[in-house]
mmCIF file as Biopython writes it, N, C-alpha, C and O atoms, coordinates in Angstrom:
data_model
#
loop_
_atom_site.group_PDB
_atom_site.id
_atom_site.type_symbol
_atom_site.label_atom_id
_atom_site.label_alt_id
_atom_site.label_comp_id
_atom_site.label_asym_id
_atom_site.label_entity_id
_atom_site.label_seq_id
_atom_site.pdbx_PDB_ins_code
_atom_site.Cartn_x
_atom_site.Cartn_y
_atom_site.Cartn_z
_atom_site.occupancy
_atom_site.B_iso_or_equiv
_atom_site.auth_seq_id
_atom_site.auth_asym_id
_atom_site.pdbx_PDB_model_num
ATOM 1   N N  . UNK A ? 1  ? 233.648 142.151 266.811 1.0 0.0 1  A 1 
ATOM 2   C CA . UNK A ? 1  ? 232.267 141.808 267.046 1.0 0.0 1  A 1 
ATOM 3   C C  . UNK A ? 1  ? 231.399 142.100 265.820 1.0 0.0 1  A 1 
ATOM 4   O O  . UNK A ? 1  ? 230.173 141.994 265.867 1.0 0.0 1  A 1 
ATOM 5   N N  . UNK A ? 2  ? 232.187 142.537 264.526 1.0 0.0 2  A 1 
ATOM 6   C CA . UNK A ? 2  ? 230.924 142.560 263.069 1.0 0.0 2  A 1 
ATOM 7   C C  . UNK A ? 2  ? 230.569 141.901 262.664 1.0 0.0 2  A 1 
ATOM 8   O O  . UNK A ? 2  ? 231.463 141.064 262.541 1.0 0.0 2  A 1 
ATOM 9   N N  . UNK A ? 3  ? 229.417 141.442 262.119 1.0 0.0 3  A 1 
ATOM 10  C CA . UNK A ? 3  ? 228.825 140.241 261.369 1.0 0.0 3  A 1 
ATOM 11  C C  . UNK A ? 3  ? 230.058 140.143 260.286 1.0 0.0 3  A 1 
ATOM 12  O O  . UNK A ? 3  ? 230.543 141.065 259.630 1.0 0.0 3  A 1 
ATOM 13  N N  . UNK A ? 4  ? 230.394 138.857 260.293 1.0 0.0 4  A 1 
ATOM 14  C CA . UNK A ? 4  ? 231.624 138.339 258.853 1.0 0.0 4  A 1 
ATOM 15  C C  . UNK A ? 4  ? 230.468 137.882 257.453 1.0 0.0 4  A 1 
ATOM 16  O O  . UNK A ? 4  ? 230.886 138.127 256.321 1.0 0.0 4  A 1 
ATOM 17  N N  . UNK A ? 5  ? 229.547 137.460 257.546 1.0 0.0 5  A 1 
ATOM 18  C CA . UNK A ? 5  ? 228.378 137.149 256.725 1.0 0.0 5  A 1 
ATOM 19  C C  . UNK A ? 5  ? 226.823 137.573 256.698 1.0 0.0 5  A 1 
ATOM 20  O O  . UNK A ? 5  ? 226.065 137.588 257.668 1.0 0.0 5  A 1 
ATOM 21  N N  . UNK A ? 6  ? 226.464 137.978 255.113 1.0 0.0 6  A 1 
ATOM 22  C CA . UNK A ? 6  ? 225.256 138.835 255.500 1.0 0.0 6  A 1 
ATOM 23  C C  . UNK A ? 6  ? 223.617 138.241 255.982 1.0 0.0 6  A 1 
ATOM 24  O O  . UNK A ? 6  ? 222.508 138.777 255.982 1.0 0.0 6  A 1 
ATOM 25  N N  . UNK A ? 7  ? 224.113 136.880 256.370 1.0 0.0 7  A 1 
ATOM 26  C CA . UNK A ? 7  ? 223.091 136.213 257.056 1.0 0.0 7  A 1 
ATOM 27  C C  . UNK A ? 7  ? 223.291 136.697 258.519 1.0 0.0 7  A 1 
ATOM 28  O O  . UNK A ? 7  ? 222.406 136.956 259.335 1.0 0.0 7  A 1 
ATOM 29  N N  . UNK A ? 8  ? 224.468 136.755 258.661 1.0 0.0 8  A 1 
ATOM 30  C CA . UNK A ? 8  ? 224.116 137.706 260.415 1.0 0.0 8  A 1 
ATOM 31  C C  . UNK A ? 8  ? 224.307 139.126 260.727 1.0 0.0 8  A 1 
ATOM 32  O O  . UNK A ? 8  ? 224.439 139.580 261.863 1.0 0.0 8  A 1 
ATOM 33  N N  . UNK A ? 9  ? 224.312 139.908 259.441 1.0 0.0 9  A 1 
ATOM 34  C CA . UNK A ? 9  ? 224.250 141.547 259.642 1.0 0.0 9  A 1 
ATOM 35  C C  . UNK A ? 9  ? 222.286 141.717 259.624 1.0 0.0 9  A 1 
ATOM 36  O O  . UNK A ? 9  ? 221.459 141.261 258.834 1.0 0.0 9  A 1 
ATOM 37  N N  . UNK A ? 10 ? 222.125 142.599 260.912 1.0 0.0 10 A 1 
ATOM 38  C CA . UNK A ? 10 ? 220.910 142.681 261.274 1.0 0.0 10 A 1 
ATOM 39  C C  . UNK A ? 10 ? 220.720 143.941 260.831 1.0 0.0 10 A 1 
ATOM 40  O O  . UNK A ? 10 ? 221.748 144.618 260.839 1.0 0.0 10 A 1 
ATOM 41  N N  . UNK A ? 11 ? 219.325 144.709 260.284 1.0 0.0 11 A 1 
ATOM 42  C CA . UNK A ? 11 ? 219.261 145.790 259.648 1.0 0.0 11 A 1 
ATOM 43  C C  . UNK A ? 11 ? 219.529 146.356 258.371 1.0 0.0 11 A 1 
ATOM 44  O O  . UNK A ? 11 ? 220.641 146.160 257.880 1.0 0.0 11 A 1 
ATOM 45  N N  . UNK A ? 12 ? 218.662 147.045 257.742 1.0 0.0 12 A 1 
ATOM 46  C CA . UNK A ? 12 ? 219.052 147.955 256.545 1.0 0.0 12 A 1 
ATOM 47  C C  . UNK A ? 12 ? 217.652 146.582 255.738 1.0 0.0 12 A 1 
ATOM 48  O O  . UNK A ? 12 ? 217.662 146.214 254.563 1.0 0.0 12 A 1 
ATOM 49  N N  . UNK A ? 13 ? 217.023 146.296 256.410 1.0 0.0 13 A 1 
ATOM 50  C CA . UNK A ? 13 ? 216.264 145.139 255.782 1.0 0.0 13 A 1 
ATOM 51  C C  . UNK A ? 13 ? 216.037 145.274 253.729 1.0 0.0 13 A 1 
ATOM 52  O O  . UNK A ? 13 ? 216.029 144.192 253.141 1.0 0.0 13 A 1 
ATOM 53  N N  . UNK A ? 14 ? 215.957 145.922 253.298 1.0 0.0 14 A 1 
ATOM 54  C CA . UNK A ? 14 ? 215.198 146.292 252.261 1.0 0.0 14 A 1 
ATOM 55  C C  . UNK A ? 14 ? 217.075 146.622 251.313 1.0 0.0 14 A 1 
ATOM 56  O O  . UNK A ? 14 ? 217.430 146.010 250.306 1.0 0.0 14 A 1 
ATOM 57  N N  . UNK A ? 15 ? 217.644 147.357 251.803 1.0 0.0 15 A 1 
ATOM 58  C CA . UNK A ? 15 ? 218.925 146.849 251.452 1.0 0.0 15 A 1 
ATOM 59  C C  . UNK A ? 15 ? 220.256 146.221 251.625 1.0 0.0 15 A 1 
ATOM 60  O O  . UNK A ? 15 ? 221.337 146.493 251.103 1.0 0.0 15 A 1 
ATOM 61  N N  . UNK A ? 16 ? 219.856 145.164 252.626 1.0 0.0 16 A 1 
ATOM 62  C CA . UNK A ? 16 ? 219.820 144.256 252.597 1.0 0.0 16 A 1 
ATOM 63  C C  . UNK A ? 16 ? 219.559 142.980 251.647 1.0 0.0 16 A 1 
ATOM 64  O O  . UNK A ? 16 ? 220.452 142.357 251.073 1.0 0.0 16 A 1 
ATOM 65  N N  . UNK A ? 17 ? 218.495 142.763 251.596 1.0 0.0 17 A 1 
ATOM 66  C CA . UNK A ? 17 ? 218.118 142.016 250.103 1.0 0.0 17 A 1 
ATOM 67  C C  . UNK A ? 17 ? 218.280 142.069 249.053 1.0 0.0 17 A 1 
ATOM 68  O O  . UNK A ? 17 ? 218.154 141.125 248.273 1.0 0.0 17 A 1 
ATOM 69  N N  . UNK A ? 18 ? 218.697 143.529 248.695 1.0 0.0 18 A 1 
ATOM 70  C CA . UNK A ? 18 ? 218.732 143.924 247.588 1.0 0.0 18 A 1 
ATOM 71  C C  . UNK A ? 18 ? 220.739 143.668 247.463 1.0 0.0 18 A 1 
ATOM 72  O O  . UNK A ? 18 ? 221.197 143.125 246.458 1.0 0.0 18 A 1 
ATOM 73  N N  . UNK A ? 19 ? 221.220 143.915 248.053 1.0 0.0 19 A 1 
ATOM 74  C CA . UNK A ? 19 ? 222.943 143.769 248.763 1.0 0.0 19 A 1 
ATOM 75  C C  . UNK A ? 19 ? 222.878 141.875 248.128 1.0 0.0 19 A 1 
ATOM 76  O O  . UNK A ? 19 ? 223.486 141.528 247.115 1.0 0.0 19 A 1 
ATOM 77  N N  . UNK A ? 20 ? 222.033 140.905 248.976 1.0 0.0 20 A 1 
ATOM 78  C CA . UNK A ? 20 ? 222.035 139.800 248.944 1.0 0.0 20 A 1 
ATOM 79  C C  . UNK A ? 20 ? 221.893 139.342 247.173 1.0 0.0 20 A 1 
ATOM 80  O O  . UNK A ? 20 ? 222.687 138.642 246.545 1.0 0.0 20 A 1 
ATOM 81  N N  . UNK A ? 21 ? 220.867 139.865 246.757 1.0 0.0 21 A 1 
ATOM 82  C CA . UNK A ? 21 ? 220.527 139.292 245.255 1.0 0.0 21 A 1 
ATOM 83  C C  . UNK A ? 21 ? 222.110 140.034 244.538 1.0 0.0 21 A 1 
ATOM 84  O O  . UNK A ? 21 ? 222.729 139.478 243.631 1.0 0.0 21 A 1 
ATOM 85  N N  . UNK A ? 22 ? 222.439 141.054 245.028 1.0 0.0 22 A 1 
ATOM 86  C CA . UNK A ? 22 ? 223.750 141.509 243.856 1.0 0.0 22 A 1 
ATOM 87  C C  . UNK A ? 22 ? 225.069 140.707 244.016 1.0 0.0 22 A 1 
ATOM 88  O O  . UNK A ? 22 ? 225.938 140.647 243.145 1.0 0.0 22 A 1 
ATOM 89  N N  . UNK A ? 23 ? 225.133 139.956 245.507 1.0 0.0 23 A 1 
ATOM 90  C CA . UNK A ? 23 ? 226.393 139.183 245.643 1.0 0.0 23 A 1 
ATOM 91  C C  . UNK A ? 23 ? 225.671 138.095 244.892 1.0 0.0 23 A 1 
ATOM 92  O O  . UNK A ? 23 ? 226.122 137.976 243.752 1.0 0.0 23 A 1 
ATOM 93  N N  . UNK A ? 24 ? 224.674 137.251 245.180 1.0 0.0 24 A 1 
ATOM 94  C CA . UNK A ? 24 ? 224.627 136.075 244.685 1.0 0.0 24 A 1 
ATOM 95  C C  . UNK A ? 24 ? 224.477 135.991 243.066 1.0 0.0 24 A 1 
ATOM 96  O O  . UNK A ? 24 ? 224.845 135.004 242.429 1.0 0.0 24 A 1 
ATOM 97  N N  . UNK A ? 25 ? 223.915 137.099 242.504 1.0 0.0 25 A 1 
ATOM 98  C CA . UNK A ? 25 ? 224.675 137.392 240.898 1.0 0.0 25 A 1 
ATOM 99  C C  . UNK A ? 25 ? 225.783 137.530 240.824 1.0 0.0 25 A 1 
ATOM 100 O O  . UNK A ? 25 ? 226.210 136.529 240.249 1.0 0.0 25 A 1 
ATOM 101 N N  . UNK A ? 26 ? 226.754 138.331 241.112 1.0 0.0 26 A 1 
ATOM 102 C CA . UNK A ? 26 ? 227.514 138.306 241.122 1.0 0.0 26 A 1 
ATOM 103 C C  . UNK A ? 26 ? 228.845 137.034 240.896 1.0 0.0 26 A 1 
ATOM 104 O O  . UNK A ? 26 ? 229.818 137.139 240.150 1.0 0.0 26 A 1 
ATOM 105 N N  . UNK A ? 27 ? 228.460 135.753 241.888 1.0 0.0 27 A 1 
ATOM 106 C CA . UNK A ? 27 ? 229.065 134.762 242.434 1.0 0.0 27 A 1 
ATOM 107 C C  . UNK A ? 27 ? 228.397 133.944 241.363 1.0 0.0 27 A 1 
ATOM 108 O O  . UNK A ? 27 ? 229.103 133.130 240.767 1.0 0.0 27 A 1 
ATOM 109 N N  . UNK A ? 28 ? 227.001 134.065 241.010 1.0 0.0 28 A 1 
ATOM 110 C CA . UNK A ? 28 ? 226.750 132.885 239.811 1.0 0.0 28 A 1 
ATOM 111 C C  . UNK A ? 28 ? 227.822 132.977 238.779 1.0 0.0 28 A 1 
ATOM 112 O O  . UNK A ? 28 ? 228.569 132.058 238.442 1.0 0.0 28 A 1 
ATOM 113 N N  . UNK A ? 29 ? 227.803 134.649 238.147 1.0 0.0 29 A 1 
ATOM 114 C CA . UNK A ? 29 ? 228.798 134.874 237.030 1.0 0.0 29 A 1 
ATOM 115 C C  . UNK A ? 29 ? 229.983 134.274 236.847 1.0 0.0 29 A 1 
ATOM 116 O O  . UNK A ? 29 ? 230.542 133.637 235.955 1.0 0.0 29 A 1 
ATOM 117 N N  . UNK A ? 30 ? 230.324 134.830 238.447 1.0 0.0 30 A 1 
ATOM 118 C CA . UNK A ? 30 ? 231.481 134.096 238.492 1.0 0.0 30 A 1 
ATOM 119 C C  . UNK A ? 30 ? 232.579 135.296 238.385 1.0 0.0 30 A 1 
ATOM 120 O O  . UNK A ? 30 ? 233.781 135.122 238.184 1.0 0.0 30 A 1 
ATOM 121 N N  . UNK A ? 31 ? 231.996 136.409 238.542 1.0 0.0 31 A 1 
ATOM 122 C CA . UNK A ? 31 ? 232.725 137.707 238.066 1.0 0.0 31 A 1 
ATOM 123 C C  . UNK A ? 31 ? 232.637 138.465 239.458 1.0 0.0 31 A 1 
ATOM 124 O O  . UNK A ? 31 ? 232.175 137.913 240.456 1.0 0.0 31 A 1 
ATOM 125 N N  . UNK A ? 32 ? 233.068 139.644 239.455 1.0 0.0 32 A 1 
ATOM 126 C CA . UNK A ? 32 ? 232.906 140.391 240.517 1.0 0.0 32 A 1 
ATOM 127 C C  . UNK A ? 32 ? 231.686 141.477 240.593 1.0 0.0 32 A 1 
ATOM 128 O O  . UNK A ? 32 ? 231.152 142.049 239.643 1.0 0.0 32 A 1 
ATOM 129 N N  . UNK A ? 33 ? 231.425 141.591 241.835 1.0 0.0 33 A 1 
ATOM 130 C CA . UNK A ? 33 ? 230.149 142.698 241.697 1.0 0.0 33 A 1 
ATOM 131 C C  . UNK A ? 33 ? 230.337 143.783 241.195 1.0 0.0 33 A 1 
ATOM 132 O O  . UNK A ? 33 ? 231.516 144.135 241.170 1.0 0.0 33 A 1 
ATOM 133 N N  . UNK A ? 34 ? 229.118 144.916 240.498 1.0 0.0 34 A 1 
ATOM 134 C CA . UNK A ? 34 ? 229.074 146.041 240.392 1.0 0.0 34 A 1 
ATOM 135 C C  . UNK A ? 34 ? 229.589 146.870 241.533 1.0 0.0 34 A 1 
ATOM 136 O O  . UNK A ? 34 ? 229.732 146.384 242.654 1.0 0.0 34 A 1 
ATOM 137 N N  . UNK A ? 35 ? 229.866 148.103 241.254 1.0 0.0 35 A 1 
ATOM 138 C CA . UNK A ? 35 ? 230.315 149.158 241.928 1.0 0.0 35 A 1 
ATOM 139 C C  . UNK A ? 35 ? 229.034 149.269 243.372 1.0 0.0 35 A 1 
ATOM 140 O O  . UNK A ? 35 ? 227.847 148.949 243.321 1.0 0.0 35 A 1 
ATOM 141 N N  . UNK A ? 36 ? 229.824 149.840 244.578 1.0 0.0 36 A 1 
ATOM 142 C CA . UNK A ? 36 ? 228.199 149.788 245.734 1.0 0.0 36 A 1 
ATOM 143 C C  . UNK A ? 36 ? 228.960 150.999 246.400 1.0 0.0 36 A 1 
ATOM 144 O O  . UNK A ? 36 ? 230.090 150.963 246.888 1.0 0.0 36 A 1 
ATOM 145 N N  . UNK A ? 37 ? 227.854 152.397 246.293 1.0 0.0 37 A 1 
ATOM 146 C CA . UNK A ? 37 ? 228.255 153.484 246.675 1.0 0.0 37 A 1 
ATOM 147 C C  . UNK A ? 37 ? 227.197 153.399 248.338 1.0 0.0 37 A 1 
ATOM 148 O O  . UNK A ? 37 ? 225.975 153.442 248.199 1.0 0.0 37 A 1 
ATOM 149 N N  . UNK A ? 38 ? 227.622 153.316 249.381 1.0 0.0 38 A 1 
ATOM 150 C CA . UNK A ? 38 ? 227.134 153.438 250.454 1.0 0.0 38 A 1 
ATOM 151 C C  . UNK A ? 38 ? 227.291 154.867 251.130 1.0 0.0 38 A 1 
ATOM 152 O O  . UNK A ? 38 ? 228.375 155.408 250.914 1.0 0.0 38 A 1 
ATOM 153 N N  . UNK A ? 39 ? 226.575 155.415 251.746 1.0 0.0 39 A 1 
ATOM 154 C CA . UNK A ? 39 ? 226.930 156.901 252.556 1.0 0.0 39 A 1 
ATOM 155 C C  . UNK A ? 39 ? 226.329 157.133 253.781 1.0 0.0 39 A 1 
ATOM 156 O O  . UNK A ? 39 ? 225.589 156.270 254.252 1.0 0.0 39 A 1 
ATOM 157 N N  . UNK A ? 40 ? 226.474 157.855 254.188 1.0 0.0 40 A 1 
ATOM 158 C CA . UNK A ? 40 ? 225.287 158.383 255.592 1.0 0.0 40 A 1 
ATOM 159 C C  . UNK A ? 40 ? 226.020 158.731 256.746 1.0 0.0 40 A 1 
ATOM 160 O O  . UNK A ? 40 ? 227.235 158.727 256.549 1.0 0.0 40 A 1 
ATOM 161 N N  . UNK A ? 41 ? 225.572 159.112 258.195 1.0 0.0 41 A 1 
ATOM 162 C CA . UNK A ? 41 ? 226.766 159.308 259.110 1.0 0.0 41 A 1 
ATOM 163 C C  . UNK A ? 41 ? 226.940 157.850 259.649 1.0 0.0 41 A 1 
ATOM 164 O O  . UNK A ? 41 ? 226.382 156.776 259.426 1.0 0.0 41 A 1 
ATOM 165 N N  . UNK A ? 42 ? 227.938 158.272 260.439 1.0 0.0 42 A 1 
ATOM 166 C CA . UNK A ? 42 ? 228.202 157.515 261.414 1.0 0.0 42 A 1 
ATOM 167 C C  . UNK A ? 42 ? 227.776 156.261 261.946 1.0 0.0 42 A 1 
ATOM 168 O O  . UNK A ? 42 ? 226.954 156.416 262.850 1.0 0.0 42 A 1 
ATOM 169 N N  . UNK A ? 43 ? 228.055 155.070 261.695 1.0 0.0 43 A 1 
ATOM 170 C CA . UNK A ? 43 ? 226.960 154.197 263.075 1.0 0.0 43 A 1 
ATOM 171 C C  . UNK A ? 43 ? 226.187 153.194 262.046 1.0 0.0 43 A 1 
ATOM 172 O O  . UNK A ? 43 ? 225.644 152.138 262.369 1.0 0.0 43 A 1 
ATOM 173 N N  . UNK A ? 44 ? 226.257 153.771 260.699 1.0 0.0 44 A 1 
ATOM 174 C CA . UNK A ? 44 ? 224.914 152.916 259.781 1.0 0.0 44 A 1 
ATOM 175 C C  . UNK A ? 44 ? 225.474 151.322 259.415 1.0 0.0 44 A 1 
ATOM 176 O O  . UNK A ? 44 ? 224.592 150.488 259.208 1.0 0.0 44 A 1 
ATOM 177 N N  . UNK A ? 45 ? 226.793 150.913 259.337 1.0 0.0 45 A 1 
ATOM 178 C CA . UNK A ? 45 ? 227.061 149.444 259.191 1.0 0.0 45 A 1 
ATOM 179 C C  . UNK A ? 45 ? 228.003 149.945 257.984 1.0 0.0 45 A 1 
ATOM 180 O O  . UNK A ? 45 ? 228.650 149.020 257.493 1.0 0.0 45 A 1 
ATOM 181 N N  . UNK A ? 46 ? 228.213 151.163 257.420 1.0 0.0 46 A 1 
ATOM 182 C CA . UNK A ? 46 ? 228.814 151.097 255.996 1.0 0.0 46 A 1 
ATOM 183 C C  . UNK A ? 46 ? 229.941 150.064 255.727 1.0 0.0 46 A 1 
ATOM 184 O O  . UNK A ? 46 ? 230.014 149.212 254.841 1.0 0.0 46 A 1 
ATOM 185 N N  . UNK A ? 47 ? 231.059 150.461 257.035 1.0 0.0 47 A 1 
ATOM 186 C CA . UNK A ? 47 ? 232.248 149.590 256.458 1.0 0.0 47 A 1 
ATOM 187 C C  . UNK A ? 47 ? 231.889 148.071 256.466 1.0 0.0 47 A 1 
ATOM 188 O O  . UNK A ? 47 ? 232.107 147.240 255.584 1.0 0.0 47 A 1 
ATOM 189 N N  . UNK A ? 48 ? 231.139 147.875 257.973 1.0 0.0 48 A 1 
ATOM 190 C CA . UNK A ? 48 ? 230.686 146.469 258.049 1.0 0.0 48 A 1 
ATOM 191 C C  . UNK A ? 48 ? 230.502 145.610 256.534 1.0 0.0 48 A 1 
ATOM 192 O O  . UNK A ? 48 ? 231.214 144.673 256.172 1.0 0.0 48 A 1 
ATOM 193 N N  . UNK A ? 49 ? 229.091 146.339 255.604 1.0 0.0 49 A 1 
ATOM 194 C CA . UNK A ? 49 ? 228.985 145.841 254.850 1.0 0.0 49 A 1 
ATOM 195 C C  . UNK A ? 49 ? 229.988 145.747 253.810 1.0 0.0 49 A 1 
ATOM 196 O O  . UNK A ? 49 ? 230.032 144.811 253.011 1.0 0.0 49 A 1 
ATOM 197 N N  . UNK A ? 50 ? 230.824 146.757 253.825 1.0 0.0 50 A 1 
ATOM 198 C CA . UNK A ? 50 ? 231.949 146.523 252.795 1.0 0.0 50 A 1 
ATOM 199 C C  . UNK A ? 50 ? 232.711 145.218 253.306 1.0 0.0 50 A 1 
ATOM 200 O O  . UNK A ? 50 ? 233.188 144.377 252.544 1.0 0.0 50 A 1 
ATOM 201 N N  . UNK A ? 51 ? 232.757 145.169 254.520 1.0 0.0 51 A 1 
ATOM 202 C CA . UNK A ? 51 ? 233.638 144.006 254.692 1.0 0.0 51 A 1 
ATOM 203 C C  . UNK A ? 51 ? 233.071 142.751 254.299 1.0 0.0 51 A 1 
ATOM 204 O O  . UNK A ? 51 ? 233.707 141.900 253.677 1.0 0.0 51 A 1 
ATOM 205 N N  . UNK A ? 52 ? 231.579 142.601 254.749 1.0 0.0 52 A 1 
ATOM 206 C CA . UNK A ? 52 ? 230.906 141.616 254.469 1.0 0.0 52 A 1 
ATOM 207 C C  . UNK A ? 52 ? 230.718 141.455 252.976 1.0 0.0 52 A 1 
ATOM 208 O O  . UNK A ? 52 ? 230.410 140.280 252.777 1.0 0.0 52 A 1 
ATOM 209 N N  . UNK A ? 53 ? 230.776 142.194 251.740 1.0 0.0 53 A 1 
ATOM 210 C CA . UNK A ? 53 ? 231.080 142.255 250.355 1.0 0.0 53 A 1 
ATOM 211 C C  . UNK A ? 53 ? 232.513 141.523 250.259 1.0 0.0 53 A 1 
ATOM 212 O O  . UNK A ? 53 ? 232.501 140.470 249.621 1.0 0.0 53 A 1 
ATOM 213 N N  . UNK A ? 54 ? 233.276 141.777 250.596 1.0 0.0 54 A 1 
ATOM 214 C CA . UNK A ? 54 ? 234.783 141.429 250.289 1.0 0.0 54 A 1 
ATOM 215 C C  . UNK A ? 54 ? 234.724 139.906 250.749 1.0 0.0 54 A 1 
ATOM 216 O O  . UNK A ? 54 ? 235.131 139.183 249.839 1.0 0.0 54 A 1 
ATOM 217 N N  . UNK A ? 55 ? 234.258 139.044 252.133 1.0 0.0 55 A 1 
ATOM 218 C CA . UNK A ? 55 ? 234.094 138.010 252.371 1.0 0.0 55 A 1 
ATOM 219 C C  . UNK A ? 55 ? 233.539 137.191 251.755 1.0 0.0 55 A 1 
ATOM 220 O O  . UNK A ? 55 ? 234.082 136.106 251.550 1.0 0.0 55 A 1 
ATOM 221 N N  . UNK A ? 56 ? 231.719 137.616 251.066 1.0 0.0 56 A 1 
ATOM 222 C CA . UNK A ? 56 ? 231.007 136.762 250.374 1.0 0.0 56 A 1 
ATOM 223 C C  . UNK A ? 56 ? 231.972 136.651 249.245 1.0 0.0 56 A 1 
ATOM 224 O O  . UNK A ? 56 ? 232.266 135.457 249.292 1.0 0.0 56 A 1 
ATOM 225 N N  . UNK A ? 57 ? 232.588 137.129 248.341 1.0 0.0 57 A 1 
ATOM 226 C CA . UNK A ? 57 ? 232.707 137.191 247.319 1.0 0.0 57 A 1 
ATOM 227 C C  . UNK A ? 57 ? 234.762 136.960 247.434 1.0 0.0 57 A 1 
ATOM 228 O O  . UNK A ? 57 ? 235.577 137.199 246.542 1.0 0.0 57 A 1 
ATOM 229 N N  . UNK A ? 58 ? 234.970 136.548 248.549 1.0 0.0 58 A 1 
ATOM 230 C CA . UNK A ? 58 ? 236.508 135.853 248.629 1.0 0.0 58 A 1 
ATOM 231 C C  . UNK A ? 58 ? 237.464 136.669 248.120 1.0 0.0 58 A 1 
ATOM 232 O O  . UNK A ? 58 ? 238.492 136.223 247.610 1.0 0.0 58 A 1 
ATOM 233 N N  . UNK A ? 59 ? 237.108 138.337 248.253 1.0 0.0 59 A 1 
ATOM 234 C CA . UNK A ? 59 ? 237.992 139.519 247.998 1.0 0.0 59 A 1 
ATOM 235 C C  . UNK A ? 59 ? 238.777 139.967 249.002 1.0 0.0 59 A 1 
ATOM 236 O O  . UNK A ? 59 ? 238.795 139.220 249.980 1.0 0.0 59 A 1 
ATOM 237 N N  . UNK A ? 60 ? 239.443 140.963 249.074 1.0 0.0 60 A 1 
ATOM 238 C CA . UNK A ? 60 ? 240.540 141.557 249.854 1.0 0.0 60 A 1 
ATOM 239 C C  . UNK A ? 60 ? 239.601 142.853 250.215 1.0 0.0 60 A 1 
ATOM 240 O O  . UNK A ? 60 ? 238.593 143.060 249.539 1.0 0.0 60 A 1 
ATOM 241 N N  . UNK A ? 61 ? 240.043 143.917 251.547 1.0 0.0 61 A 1 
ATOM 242 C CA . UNK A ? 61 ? 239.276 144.974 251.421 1.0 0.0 61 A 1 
ATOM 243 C C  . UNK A ? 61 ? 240.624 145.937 251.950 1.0 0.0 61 A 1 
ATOM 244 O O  . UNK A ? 61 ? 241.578 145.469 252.571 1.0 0.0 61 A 1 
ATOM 245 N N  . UNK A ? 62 ? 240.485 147.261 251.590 1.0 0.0 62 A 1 
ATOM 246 C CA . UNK A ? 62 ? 241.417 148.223 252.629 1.0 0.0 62 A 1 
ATOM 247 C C  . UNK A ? 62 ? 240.424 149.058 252.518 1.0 0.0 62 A 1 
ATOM 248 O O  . UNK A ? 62 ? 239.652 149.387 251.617 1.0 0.0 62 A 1 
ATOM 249 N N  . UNK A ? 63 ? 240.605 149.356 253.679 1.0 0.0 63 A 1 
ATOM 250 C CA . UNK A ? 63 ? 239.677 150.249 254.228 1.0 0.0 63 A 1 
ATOM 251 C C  . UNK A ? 63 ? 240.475 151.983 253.849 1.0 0.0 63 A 1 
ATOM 252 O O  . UNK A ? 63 ? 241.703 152.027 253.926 1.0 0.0 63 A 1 
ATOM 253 N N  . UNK A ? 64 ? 239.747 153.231 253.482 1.0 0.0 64 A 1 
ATOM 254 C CA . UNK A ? 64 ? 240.698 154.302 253.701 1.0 0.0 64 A 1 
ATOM 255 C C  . UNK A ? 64 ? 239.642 154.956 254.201 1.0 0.0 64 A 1 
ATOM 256 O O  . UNK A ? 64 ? 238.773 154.296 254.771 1.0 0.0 64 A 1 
ATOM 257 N N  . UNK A ? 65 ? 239.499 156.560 254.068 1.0 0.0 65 A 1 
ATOM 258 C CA . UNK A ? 65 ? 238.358 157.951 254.592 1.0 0.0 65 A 1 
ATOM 259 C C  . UNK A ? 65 ? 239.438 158.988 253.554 1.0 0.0 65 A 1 
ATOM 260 O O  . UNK A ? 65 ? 240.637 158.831 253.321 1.0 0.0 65 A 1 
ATOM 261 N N  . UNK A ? 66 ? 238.438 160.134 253.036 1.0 0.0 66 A 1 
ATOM 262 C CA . UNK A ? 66 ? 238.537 160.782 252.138 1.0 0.0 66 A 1 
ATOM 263 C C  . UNK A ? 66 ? 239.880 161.745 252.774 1.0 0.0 66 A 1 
ATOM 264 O O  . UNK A ? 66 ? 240.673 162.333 252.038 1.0 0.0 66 A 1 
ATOM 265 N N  . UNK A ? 67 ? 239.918 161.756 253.743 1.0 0.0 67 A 1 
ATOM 266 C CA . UNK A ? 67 ? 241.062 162.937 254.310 1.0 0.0 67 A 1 
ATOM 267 C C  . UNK A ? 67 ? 242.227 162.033 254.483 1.0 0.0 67 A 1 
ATOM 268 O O  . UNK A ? 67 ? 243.004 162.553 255.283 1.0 0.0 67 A 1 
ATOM 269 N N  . UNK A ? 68 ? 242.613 161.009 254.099 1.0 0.0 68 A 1 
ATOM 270 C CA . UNK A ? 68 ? 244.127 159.884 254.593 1.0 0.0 68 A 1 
ATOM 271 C C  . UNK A ? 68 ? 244.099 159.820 252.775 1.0 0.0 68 A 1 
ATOM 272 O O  . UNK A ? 68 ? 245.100 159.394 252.198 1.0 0.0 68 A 1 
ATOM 273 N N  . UNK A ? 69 ? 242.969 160.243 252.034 1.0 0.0 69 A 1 
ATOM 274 C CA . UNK A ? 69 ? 243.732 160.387 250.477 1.0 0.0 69 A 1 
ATOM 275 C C  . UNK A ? 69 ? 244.086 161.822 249.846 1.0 0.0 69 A 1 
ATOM 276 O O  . UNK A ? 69 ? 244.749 162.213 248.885 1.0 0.0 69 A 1 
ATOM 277 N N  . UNK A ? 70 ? 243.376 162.368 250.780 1.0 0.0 70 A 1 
ATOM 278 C CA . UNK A ? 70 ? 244.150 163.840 250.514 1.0 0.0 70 A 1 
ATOM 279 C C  . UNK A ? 70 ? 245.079 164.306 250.797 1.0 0.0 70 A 1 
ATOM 280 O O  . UNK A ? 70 ? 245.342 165.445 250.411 1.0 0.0 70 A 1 
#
């Protein structure tokens, strides 16, 4: 049930837009995006948007958490 595209992830308005202008640079280049450090607890959309990064931009994603690399 996650938004697959960031025309239908609702929230984070302000970064959001700012998310939107770095894929669509990104995709002009023709290169891949800058680095995107997301944080916070629980609940905020983090992976969502990672996933939705990996889609706009026709990438792969794996998902990990800091304790499955330790």
């Amino acid at each position: 049930m996650r938004p697959e595209r960031l025309a239908d992830f609702i929230g984070q308005g302000g970064g959001r837009a700012n998310l939107e202008t770095f894929i669509m640079a990104a995709r002009d280049r023709g290169d891949s995006m800058e680095h995107s450090l997301r944080h916070g607890p629980p609940g905020l959309g983090k992976t969502t948007l990672a996933q939705i990064i990996a889609a706009e931009l026709g990438g792969g994603i794996r998902a990990t958490s800091g304790p499955v690399i330790a």
